[in-house]
C-alpha positions as CSV (number, residue, x, y, z in Angstrom):
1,X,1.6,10.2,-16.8
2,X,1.9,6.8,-15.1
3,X,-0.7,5.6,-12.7
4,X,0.6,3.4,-9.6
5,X,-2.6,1.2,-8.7
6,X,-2.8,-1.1,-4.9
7,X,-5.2,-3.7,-5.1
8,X,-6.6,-4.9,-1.8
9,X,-5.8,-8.0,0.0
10,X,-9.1,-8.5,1.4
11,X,-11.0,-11.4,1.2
12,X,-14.0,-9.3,-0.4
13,X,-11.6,-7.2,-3.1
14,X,-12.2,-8.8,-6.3
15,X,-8.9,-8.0,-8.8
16,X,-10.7,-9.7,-12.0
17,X,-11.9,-5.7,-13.1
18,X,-8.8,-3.9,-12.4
19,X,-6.6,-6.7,-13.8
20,X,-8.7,-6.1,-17.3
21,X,-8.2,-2.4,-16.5
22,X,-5.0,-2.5,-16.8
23,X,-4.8,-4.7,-20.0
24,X,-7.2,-1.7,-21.3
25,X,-4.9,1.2,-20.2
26,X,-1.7,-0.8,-21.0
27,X,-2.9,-1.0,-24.6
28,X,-4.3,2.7,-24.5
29,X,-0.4,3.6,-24.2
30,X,-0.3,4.6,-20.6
31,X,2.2,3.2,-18.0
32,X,0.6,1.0,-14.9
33,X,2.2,0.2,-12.4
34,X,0.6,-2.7,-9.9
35,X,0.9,-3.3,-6.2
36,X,-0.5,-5.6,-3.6
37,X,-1.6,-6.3,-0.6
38,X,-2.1,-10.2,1.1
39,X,-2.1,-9.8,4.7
40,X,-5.8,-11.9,4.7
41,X,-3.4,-14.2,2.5
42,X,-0.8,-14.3,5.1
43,X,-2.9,-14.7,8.0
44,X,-4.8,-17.4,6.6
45,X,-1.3,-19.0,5.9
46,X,0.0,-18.8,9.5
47,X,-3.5,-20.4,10.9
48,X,-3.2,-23.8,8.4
49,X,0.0,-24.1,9.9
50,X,-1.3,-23.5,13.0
51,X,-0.1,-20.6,14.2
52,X,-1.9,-17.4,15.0
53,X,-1.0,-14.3,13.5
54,X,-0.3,-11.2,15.9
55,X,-1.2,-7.9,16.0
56,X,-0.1,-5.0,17.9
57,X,-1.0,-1.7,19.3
58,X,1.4,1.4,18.9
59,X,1.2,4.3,21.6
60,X,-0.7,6.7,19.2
61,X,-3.2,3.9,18.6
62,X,-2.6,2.4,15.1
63,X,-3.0,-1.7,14.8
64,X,-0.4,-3.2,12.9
65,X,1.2,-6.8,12.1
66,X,4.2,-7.9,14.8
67,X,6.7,-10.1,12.0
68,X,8.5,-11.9,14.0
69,X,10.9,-14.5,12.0
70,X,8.6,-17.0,11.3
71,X,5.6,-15.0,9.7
72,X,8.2,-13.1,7.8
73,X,9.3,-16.8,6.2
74,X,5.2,-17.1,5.5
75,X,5.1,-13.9,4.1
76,X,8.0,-14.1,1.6
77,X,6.0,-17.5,0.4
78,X,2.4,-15.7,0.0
79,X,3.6,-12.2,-0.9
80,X,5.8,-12.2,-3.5
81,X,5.6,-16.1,-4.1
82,X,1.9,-16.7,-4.7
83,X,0.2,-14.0,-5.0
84,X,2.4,-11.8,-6.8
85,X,2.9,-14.9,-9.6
86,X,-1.2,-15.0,-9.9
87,X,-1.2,-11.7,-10.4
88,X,1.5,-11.6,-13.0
89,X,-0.3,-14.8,-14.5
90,X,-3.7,-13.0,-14.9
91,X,-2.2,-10.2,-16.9
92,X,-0.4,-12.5,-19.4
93,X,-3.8,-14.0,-19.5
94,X,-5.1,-10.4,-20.2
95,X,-2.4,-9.7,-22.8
96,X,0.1,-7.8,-20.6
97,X,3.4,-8.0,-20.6
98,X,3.6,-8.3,-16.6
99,X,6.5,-8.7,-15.3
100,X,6.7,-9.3,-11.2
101,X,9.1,-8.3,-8.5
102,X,9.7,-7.4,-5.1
103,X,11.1,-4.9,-2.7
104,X,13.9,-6.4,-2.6
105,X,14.7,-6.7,-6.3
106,X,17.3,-4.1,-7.5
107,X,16.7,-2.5,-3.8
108,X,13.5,-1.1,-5.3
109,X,11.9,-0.5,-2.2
110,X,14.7,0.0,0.2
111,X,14.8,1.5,4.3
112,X,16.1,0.7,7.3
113,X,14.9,-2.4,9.2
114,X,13.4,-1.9,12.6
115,X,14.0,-5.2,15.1
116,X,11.8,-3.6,18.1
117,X,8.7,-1.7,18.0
118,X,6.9,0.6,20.9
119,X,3.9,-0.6,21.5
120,X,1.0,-0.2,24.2
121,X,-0.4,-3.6,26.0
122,X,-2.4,-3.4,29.0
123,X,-2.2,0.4,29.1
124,X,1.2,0.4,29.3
125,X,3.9,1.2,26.4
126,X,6.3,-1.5,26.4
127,X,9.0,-2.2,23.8
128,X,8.8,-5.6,21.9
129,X,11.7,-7.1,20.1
130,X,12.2,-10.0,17.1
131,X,10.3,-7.5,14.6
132,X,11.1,-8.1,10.3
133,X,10.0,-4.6,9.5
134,X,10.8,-1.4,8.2
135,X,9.9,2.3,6.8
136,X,10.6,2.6,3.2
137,X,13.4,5.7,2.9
138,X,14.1,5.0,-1.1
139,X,12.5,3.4,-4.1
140,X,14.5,2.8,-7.4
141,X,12.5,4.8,-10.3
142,X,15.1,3.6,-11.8
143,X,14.4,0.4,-12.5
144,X,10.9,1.1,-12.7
145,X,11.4,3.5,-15.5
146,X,13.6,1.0,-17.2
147,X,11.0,-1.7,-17.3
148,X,7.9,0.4,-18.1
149,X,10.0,1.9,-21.2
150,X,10.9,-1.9,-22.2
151,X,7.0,-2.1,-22.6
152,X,6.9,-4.5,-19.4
153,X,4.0,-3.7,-16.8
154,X,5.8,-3.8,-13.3
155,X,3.8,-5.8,-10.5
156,X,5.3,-4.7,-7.1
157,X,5.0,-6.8,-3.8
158,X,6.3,-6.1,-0.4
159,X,8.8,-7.3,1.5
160,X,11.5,-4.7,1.2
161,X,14.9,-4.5,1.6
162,X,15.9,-3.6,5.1
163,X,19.2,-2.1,6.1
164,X,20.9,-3.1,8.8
165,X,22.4,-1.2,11.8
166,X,25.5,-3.5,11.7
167,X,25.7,-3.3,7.8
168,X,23.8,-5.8,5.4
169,X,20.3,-6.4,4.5
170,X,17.4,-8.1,5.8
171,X,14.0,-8.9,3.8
172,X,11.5,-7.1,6.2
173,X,8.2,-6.7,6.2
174,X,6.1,-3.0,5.2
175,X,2.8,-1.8,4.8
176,X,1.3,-2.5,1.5
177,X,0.0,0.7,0.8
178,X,2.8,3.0,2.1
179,X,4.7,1.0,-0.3
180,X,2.3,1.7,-2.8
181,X,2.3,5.9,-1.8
182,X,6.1,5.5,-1.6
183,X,6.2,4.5,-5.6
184,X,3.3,6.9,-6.3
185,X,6.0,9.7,-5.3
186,X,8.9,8.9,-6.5
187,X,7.1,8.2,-10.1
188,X,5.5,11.6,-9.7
189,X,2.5,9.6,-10.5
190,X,-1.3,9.2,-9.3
191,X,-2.2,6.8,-6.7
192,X,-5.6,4.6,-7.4
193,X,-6.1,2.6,-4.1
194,X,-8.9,-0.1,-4.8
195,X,-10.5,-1.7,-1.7
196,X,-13.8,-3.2,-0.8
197,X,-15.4,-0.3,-0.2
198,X,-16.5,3.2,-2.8
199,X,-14.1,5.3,-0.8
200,X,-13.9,7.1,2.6
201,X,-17.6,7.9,4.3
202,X,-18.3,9.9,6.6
203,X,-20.2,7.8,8.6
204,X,-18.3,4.1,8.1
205,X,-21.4,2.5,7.8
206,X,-23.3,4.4,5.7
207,X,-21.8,4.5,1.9
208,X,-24.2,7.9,1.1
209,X,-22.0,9.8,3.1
210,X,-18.8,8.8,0.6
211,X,-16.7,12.1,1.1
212,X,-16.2,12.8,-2.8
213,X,-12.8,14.7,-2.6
214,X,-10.4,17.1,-0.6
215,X,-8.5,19.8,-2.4
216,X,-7.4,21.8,1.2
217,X,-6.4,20.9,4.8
218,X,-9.6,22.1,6.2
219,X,-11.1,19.6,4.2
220,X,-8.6,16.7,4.7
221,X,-9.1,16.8,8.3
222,X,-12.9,15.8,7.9
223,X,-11.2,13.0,5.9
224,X,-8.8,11.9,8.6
225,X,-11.5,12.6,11.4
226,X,-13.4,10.2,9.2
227,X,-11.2,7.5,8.6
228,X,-11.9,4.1,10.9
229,X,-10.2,0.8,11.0
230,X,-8.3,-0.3,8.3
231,X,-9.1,3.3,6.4
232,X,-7.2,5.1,8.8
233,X,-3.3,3.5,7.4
234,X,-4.5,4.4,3.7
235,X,-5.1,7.8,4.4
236,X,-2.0,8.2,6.2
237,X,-0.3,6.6,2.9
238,X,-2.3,8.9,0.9
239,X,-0.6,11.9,2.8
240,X,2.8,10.5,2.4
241,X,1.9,9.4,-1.5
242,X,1.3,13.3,-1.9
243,X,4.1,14.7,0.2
244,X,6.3,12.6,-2.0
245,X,5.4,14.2,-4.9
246,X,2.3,12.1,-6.1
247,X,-0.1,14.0,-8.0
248,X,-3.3,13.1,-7.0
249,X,-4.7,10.0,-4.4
250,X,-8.2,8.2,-5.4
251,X,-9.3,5.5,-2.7
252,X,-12.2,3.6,-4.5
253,X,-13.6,-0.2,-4.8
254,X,-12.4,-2.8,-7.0
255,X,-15.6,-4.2,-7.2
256,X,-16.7,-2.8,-10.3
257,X,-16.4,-2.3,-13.5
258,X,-13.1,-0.3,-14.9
259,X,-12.7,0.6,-11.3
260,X,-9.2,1.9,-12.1
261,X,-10.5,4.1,-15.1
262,X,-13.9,5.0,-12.6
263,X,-11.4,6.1,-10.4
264,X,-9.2,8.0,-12.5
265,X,-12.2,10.0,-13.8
266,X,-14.2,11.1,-10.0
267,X,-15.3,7.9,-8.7
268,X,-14.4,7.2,-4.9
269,X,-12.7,9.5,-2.8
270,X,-10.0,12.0,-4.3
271,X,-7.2,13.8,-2.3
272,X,-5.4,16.8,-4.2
273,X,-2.1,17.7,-3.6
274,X,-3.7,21.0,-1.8
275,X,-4.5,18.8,1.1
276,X,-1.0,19.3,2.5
277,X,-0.8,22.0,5.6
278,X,2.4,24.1,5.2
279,X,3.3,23.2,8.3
280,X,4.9,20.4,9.6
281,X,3.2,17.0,10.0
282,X,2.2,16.6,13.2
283,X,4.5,14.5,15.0
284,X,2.6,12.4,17.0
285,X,0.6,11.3,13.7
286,X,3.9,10.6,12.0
287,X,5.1,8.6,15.2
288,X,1.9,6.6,15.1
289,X,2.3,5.8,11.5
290,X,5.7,4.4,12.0
């Protein structure tokens, strides 16, 4: 079984436990793959340049970067440039063979791009034009597969290869961890998202209330009723992780130790594939995600 793991760009995730994690499970035998997120990274990029980041608002509510040409140049630099390389650095340093690519490499993460975006600004929905991003549609397991049998341990950054309407391809920008839920199901594999926080609570500021798992929809609704602020896009990606044929979803923190091995064993919250309704996804959720 291979475990797809997302560490947190957050200012407070600490990667030092997870990276040793992996060096522990790579040398265990098991296949890890490693993603990323960086928009602090990014952000905090755009501002020493001084320029300001933006952020927008979609008609069903959900906050999300604007890449317009300029923070997508910033973001090839901090995504797969820096922080991917320190990533891939730390492993060596751990003993893993890491090897480090992007989206774009071998198409592995691959969709169409999206140049405007709906989005809601004063009360009003508006459509705003210039954007670098995209919906992953395909991921190469391929190439994946290829690697992890060569005894290499993958570490996967954003941007992705967007497809054109006119033909061609653009680097474009996508969520960290619906890249992370997109690899999770095409690899069949389970997802270990580590953030600053245990898992999901019930009450956001209380970390007693940590919702320990979800195994049907009644119980995944509590989730999603429950999921604030930046919570809210991971447990969308953890319904798509699953719908794609991930086996099981663990949001926990990387601030501890063997947080990916804590995870794997109960620690944090865990979403089953028995979460999934057999009906549709509800559209306006699905709009609001996109």
């Amino acid at each position: 079984m291979t475990t797809v793991v997302k560490i947190g760009g957050a200012r407070a995730v600490d990667p030092e436990g997870a990276l040793a994690d992996v060096a522990s499970l790579v040398a265990d035998g098991e296949d890890v793959v490693l993603t990323h997120g960086g928009s602090t990274a990014v952000d905090e990029t755009l501002e020493e340049l001084g320029e300001e980041p933006t952020y927008v608002e979609t008609p069903g509510g959900v906050v999300g970067r604007f890449t317009d040409e300029r923070t997508m140049d910033v973001f090839k630099m901090v995504m797969p440039g820096k922080l991917n390389t320190d990533l891939v650095e730390s492993l060596h340093n751990e003993g893993v063979d890491a090897v480090g690519l992007s989206g774009t490499d071998g198409k592995l993460l691959e969709g169409k791009r999206k140049s405007a975006v709906r989005v809601k600004e004063d009360g009003k929905k508006k459509i705003k034009r210039g954007d670098h991003s995209g919906k992953i549609e395909s991921v190469n397991t391929d190439l994946l597969e290829t690697t992890l049998a060569g005894g290499y341990t993958p570490v996967v950054s954003v941007p992705m290869l967007g497809k054109e309407k006119g033909g061609g391809y653009t680097a474009v920008n996508a969520d960290a961890d619906r890249a992370a839920a997109a690899i999770a199901g095409a690899l069949e594999a389970d997802l270990v998202v580590l953030t600053d926080v245990s898992g999901i609570y019930e009450d956001p500021d209380d970390e007693s209330t940590k919702i320990e798992s979800a195994s049907t929809p009644g119980e995944f609704d509590a989730v999603k009723d429950a999921a604030e602020g930046f919570m809210t896009k991971k447990v969308m990606a953890a319904e798509e992780a699953l719908e794609g044929g991930a086996s099981s979803v663990t949001v926990a923190t990387a601030n501890a130790d063997d947080p990916i091995t804590a995870a794997l064993a109960g620690e944090g919250t865990t979403l089953e594939p028995g979460v999934l309704a057999d009906d549709e996804t509800d559209e306006t959720a699905q709009e609001a995600a996109e």
